[in-house]
KEBA-887229 format. One line per field, with one value per residue (C-alpha): residue number from 1; residue in one letter; chain; x negated, y negated, z negated. Coordinates in Angstrom, 3 decimals. Each point is the difference from the previous one (the first is absolute). Example, Ala and Ser with C-alpha at 12.3 -4.5 7.8 and 13.67 -1.06 7.14 Angstrom:
# residues 2
num <- 1; 2
residu <- a; s
chaine <- A; A
c1 <- -12.300; -1.370
c2 <- 4.500; -3.440
c3 <- -7.800; 0.660
This chain:
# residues 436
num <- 1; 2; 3; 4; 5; 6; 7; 8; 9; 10; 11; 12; 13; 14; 15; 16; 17; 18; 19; 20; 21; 22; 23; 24; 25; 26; 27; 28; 29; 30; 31; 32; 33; 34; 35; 36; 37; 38; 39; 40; 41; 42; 43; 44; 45; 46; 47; 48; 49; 50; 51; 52; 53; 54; 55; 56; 57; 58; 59; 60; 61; 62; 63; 64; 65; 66; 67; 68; 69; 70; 71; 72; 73; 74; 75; 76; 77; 78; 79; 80; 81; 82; 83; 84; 85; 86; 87; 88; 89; 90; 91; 92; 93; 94; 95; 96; 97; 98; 99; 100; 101; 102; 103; 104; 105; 106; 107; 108; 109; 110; 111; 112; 113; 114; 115; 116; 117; 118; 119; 120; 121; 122; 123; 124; 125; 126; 127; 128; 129; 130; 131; 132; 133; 134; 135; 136; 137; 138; 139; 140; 141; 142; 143; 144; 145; 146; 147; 148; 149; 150; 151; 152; 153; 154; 155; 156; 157; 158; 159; 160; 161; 162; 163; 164; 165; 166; 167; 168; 169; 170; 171; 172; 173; 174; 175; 176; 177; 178; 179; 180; 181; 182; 183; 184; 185; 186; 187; 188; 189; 190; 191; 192; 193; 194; 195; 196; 197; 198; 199; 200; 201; 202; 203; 204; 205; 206; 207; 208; 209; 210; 211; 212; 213; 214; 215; 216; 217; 218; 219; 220; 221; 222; 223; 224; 225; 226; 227; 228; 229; 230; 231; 232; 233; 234; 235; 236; 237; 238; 239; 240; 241; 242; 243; 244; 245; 246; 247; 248; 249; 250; 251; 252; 253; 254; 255; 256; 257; 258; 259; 260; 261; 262; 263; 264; 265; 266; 267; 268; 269; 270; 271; 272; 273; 274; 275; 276; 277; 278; 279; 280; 281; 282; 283; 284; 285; 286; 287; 288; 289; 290; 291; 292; 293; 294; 295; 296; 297; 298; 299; 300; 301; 302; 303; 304; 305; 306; 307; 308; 309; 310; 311; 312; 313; 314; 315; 316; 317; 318; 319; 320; 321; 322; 323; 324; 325; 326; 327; 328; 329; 330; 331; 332; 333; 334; 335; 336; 337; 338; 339; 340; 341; 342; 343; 344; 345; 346; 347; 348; 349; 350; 351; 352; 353; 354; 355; 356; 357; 358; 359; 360; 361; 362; 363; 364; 365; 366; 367; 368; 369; 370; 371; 372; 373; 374; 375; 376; 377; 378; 379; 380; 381; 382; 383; 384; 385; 386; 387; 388; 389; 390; 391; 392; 393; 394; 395; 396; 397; 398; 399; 400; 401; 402; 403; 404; 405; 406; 407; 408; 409; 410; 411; 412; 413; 414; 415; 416; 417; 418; 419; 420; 421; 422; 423; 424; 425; 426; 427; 428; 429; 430; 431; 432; 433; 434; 435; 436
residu <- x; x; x; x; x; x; x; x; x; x; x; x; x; x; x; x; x; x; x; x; x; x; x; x; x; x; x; x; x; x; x; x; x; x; x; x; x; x; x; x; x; x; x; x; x; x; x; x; x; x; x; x; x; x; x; x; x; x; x; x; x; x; x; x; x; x; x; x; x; x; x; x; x; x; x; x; x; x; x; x; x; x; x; x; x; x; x; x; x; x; x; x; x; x; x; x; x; x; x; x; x; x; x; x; x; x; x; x; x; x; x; x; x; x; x; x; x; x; x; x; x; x; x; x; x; x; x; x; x; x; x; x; x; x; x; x; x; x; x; x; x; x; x; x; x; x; x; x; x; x; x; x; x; x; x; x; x; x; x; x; x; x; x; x; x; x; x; x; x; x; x; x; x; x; x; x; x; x; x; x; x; x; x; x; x; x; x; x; x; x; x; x; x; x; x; x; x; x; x; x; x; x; x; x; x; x; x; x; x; x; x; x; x; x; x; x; x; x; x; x; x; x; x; x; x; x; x; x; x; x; x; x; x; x; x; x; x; x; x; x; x; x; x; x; x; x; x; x; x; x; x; x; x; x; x; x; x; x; x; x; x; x; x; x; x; x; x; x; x; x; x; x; x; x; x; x; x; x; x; x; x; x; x; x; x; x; x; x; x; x; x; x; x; x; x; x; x; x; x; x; x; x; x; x; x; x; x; x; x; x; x; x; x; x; x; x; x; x; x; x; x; x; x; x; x; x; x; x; x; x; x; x; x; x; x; x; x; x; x; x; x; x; x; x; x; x; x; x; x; x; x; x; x; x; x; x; x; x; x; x; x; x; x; x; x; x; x; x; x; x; x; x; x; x; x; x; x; x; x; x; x; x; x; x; x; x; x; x; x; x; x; x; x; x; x; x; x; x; x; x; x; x; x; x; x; x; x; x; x; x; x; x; x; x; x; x; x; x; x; x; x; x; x; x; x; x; x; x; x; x; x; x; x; x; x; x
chaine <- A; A; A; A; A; A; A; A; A; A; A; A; A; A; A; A; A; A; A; A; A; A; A; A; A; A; A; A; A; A; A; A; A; A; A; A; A; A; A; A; A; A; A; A; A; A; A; A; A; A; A; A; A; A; A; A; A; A; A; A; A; A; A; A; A; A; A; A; A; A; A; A; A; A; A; A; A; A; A; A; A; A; A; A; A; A; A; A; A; A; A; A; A; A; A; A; A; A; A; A; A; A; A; A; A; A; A; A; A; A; A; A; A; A; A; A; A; A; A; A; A; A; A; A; A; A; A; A; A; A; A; A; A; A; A; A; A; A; A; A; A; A; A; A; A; A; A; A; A; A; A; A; A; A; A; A; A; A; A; A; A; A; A; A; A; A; A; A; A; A; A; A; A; A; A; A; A; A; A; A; A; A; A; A; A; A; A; A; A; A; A; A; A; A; A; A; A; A; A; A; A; A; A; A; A; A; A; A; A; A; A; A; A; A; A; A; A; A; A; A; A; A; A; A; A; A; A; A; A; A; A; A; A; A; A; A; A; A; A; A; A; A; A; A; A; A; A; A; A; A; A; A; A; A; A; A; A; A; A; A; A; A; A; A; A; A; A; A; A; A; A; A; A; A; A; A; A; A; A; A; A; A; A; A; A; A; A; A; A; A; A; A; A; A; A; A; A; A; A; A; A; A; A; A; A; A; A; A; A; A; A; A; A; A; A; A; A; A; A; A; A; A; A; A; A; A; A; A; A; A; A; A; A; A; A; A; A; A; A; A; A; A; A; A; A; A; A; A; A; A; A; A; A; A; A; A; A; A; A; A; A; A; A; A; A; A; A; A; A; A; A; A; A; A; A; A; A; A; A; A; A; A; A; A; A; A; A; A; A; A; A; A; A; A; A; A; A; A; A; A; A; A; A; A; A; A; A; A; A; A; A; A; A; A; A; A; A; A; A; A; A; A; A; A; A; A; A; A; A; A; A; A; A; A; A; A
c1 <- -18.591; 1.645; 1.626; -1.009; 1.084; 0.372; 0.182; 1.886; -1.918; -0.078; 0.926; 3.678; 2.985; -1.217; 2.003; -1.814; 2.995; 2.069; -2.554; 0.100; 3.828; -0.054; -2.372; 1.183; 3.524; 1.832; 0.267; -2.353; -1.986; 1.636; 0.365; 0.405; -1.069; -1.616; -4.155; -1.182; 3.059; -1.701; -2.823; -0.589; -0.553; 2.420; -1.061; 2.475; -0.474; 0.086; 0.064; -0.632; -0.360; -1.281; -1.803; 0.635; -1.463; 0.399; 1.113; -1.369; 1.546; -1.827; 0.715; -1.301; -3.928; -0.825; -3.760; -1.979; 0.938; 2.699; 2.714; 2.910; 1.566; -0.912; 0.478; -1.731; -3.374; 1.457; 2.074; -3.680; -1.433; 2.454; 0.174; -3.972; 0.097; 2.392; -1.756; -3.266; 2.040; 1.775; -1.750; 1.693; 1.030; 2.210; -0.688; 3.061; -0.116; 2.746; -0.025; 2.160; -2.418; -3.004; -3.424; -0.019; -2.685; 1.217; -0.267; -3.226; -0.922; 1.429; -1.396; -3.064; 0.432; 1.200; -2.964; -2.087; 2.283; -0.946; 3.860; 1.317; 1.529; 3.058; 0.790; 3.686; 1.512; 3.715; 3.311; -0.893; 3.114; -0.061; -2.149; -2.084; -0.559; -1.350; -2.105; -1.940; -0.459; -3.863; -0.985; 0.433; -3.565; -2.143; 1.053; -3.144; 2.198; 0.265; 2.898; 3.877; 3.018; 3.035; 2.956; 3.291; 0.768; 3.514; 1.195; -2.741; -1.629; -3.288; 0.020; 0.251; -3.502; -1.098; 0.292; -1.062; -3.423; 0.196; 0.800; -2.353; -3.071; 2.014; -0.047; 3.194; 1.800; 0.526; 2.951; 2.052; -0.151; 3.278; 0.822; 0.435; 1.658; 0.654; -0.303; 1.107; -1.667; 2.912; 0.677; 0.107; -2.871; -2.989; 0.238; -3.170; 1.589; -2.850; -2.828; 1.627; 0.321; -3.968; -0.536; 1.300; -1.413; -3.474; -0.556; 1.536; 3.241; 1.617; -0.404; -0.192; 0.515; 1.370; 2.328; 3.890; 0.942; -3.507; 1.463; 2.664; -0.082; 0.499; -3.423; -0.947; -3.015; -0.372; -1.837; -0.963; 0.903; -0.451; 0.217; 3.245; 0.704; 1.490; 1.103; -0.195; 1.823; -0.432; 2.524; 1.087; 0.976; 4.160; 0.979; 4.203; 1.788; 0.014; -3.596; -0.611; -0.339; -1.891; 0.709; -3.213; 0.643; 3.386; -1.683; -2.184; 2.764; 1.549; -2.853; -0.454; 3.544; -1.097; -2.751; 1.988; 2.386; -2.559; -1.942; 0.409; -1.561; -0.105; -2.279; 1.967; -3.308; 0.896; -2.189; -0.112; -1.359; 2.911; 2.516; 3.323; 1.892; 3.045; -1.464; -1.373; 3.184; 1.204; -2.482; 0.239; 3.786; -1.081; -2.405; 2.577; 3.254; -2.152; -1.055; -3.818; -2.458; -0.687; -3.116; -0.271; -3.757; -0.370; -3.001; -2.684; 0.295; -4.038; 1.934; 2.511; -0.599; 0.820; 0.959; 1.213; 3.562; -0.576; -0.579; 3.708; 0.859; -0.228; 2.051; 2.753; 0.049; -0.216; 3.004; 1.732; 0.195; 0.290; 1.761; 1.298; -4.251; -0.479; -0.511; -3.299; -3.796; -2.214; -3.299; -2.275; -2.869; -2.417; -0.511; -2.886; -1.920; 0.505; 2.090; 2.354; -0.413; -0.567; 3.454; 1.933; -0.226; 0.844; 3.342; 0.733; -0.150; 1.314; 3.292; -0.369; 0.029; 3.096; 1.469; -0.130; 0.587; 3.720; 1.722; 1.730; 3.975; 0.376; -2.612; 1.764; 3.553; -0.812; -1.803; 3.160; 1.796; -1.336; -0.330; 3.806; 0.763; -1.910; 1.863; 2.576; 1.832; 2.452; 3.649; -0.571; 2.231; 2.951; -2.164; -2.350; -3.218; -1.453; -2.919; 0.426; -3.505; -3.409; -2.421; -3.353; 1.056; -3.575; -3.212; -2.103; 2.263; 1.746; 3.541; 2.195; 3.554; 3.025; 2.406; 3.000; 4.209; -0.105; -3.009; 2.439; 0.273; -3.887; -0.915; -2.811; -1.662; 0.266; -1.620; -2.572; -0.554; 0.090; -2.777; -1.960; 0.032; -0.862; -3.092; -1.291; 0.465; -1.609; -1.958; 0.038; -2.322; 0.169; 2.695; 3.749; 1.987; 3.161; 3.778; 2.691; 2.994; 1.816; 4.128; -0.208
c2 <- -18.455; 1.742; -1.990; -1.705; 2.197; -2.002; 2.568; -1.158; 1.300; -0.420; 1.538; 1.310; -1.382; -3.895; -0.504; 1.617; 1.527; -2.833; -2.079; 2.473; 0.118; -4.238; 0.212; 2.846; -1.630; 3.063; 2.522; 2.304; 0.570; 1.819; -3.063; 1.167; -0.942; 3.072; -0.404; 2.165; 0.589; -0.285; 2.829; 0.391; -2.667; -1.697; -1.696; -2.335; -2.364; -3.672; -3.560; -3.402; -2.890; 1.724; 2.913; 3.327; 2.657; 3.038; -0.992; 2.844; 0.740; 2.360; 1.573; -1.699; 0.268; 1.631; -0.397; 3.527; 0.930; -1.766; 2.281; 0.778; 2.224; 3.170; -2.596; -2.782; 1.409; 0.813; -3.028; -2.438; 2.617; -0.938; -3.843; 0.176; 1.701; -2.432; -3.090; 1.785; -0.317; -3.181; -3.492; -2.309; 1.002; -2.057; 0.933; -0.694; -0.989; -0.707; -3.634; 0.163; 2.875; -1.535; 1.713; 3.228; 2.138; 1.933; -2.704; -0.639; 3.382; 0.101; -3.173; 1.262; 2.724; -2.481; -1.760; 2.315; 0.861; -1.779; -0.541; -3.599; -0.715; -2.180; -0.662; -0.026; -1.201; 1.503; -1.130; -3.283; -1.288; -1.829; -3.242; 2.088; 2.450; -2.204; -1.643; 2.888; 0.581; -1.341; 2.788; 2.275; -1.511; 1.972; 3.146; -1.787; 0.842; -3.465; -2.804; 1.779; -0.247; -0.479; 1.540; 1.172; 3.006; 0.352; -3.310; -0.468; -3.373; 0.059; 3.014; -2.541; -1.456; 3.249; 1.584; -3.234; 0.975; 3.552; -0.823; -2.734; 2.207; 2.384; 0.653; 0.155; 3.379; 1.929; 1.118; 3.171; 2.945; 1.847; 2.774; 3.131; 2.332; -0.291; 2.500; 0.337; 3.059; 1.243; 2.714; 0.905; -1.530; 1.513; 2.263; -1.994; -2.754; -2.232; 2.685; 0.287; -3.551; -0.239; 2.902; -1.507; -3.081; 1.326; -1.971; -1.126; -1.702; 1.011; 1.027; 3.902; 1.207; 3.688; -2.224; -0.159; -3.385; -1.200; -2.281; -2.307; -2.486; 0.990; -0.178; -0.370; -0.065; 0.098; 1.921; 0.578; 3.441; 0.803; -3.434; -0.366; -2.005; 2.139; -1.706; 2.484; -0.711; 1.626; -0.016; 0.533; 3.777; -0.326; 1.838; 0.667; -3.136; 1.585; -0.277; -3.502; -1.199; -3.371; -2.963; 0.457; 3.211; -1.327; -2.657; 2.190; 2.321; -2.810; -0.889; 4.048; 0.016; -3.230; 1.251; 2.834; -2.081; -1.901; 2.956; 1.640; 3.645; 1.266; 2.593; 1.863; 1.623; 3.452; 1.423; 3.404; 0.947; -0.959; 1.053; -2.049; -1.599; -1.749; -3.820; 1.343; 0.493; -3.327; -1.712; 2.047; -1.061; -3.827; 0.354; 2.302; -2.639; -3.029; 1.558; -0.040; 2.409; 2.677; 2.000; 2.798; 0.362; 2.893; -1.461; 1.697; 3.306; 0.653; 0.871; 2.239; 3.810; 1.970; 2.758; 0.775; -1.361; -3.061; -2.471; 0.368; 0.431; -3.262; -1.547; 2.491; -0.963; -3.823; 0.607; 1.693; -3.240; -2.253; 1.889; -3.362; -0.566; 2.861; -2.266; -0.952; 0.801; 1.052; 1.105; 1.399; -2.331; -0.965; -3.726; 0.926; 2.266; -1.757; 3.898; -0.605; -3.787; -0.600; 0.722; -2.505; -2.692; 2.025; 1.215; -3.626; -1.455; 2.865; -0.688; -3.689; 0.580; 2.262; -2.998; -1.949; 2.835; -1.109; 2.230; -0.954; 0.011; 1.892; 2.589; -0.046; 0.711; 2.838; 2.056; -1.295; 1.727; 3.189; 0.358; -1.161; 2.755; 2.456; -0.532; -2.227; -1.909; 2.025; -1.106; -2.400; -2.296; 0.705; -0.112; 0.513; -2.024; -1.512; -1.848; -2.263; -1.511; -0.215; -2.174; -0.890; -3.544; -0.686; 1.508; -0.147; 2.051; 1.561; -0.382; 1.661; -1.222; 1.973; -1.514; 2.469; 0.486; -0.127; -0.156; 2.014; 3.007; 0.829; 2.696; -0.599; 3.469; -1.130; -2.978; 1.828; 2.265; -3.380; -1.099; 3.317; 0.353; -3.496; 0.518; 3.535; -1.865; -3.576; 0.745; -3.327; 1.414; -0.898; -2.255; 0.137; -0.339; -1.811; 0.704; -2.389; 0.041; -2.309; 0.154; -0.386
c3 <- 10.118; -3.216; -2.012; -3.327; -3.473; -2.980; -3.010; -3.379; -3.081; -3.557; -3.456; -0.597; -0.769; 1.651; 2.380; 3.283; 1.468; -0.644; 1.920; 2.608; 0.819; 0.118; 2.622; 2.287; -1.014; -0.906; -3.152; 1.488; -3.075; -3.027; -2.784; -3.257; -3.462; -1.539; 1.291; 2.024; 2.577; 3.325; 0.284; 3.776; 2.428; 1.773; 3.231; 2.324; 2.817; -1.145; 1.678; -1.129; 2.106; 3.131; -1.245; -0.518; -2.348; -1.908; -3.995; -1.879; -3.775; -2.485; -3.086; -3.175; -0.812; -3.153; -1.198; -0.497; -3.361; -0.468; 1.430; -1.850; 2.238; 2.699; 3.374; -1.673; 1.442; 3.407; 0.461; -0.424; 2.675; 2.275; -0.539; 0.449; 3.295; 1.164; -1.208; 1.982; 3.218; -0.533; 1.873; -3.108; -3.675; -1.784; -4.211; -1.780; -4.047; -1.955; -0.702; -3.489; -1.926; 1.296; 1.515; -1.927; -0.414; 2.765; 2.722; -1.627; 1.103; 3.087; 1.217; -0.705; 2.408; 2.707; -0.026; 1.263; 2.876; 3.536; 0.184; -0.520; -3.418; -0.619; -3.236; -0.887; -3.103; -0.150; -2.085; -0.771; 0.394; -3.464; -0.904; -2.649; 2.710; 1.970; -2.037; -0.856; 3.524; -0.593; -2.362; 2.989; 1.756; -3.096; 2.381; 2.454; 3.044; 1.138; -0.194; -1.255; 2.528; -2.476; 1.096; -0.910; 1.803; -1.256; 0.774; 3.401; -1.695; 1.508; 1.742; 3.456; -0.365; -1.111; 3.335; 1.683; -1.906; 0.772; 4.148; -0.010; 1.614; 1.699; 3.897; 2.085; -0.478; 3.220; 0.898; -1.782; 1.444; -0.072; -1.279; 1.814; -2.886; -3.484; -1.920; -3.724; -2.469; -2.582; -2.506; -3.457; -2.545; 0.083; 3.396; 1.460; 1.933; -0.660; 0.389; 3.407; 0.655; -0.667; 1.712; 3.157; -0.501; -0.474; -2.987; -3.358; 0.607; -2.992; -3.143; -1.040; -3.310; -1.539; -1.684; 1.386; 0.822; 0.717; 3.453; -1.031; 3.137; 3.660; 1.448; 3.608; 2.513; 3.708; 1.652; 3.938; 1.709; 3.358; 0.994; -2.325; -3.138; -2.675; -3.324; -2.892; -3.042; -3.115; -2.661; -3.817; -0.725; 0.302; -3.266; -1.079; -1.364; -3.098; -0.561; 1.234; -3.816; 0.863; 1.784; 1.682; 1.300; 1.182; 2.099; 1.414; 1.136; 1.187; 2.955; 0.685; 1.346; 1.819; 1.834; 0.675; 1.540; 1.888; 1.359; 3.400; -1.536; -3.346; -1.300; -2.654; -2.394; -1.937; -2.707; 1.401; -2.999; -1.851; 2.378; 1.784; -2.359; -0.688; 0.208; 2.941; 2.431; -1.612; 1.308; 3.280; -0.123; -0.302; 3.283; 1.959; -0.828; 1.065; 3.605; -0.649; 1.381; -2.538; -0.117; -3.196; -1.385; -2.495; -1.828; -2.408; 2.561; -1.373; -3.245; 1.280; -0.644; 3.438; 1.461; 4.068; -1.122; -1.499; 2.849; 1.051; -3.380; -1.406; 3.152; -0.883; -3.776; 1.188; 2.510; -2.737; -1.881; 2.408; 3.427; 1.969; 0.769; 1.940; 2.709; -1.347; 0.650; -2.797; -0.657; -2.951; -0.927; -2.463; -0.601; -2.583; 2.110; 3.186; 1.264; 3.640; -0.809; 3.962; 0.555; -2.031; 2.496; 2.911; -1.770; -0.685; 3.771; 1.131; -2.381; 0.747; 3.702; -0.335; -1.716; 3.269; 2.532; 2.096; 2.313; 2.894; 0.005; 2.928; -1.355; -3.256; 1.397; 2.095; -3.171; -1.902; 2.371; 0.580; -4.129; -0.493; 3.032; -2.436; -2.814; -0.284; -2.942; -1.867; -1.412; -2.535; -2.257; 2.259; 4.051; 1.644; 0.587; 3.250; 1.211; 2.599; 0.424; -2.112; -0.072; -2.012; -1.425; -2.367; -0.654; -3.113; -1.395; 3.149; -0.379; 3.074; 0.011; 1.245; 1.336; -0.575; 0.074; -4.318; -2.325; -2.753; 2.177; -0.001; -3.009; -1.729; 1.202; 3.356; -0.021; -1.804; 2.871; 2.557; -1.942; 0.575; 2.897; 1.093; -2.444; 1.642; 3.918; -1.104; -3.198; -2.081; -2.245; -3.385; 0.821; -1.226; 2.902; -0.904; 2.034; 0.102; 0.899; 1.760; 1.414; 3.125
């Protein structure tokens, strides 16, 4: 049995992601004070008093007509596929402006879903909040939960109300991989997220900056759970003007932390740039998986050359990722989508791949016999033993006579050749050295 989504949904700016972070108990949810901040959905696994579901947060409803700006209409689109799929919706006013027309509106939309309605009156922290809590039943969706999402008054025998009907959760089912999607604004990170998905996960605009959250879904493969997480376009620090934007820089470089594989998206159109090999720079320094997806290929005029081509301009900017598989796709058009998931077991399962000691020591040998280390600093290296110490990312420590002695360029050439004999695709494979 699935579990239960309750979906948070409402006009802007009244508290809905507020709400949402008091529940799942974290600051998942960008908070800010300008309306309009979170535009896709943001789902996360929730418990209260037994049960579990899936809290769902939307971006703020805007009645036809009324939009004031070009993701108003897109944002609503969004909330109202969610609130289609959700088993409870929690509508959340703002308890010190009173019903506005808006909620008027909007209410009268939720009335004629099948979905179960609970009304919820927000920042009523004051006594004249409170007392115009009443004026809230003229929206016809039944008896108002006051709450104070900020300070978590109410919000307990809120989700008492919401649990109240809901079956025992089964258990989670872990997960296999997770996978975060990353690049520059507007490469297609979240047409390829949807893409994947098979439906609309997040939201899709022309417009740069459209995903401000890190999004993710799970989906079944081959009998595997992959988590895919879609993130906010990482632009340079020079051009993070708003808080906002901050924030959601902030939880990209989280999920990048917290991924096992990252999917690095180029606009092949647009070519490799700069931002590009720093955000290769942030998956390569914290061990992850990397993957490189030249995006929007359908748009690229070719010839016999430029297949290779765009790898060698890519390397050109950022040369320590050589290591990594990439493809040519088309998340629009649907072009060598099949392989995506492929690439990314087959660089998660690299991840995890261990060689034995003895195994390790005798290539060690033979390549050390080959060519040995050169004077350096004053001596002459030596390795006295190797062995794999962790996986996931593989790090091989050497146990030698003095770390100092070992040239940069040789190390390099360690690390080759223990890629071409054991692969570790699209894996860094870190060396350390120890004194023996």
């Amino acid at each position: 049995m699935a579990l239960r989504t309750v979906a948070i949904v409402g006009r802007p700016n009244v508290g809905k992601s507020t709400l949402f972070n008091r529940i799942v108990g974290q600051r998942r949810a960008v908070v800010h004070e300008t309306p309009g901040v979170t535009r896709d959905r943001i789902v996360e696994r929730a418990e209260w008093s037994g049960h579990e579901f899936l809290l769902m947060d939307t971006g703020g409803i805007v009645p036809h007509g009324q939009e004031g700006s070009a993701y108003d209409a897109i944002v609503a689109e969004v909330a109202q596929e969610a609130l289609t799929e959700a088993d409870v919706a929690l509508f959340l006013v703002d308890g010190q402006t009173g019903p506005a027309d808006w909620d008027l509106t909007i209410a009268a939309a939720l009335r004629r879903h099948e979905r179960p309605v609970l009304l919820v009156v927000n920042k009523v922290e004051k006594d004249a909040a409170r007392l115009a809590v009443p004026e809230f039943y003229k929206l016809g969706l039944g008896e108002p939960f006051a709450i104070s999402a900020l300070h978590g008054e109410g919000v307990a025998d809120l989700l008492d109300r919401v649990v109240a009907d809901f079956p025992p959760a089964p258990p989670e089912r872990p997960c296999d991989c997770r996978v975060a999607i990353v690049g520059r604004p507007n490469v297609g990170k979240s047409s390829l997220l949807n893409a994947l998905v098979g439906r609309r996960e997040a939201l899709v605009s022309e417009l740069p900056g459209t995903t401000r959250d890190s999004i993710h879904t799970d989906i079944r493969w081959h009998g595997r759970t992959l988590r895919l997480v879609d993130t906010a376009g990482l632009r340079r620090k020079t051009r993070i003007d708003e808080a906002v934007e901050a924030f959601s820089a902030m939880r990209t470089l989280r999920a990048l932390a917290d991924c096992d594989v990252a999917i690095l998206v180029v606009d092949a159109a647009a070519g490799t740039a700069a931002q590009d090999a720093r955000i290769a720079a942030e998956i390569h320094d914290g061990g992850k998986g990397l993957l490189v997806a030249f995006n929007k290929w359908d748009l690229v005029e070719k010839d016999h050359t430029t297949y290779r081509q765009v790898w060698q301009d890519f390397l050109r900017q950022v040369p320590f990722a050589a290591y990594a598989p990439w493809f040519t796709l088309s998340a629009l058009s649907g072009q060598r989508l099949g392989r995506v998931l492929e690439l990314v077991w087959e660089v998660h399962s690299a991840r995890h791949l261990r060689v034995e000691t003895a195994q390790l020591n005798a290539f060690l040998e033979t390549v050390v016999a080959r060519q040995g280390p050169r004077h350096h600093r004053g001596g002459v290296g030596k390795i006295y033993f190797a062995t794999q110490a962790e996986t996931a990312p593989p790090t091989i420590v050497l146990s030698v006579n003095s770390p100092r002695l070992f040239a940069r360029e040789y190390l390099r050439y360690l690390n080759n050749q223990i890629r071409a004999q054991y692969g570790f695709a699209g894996n860094r494979i870190f060396l350390r050295l120890k004194k023996h």
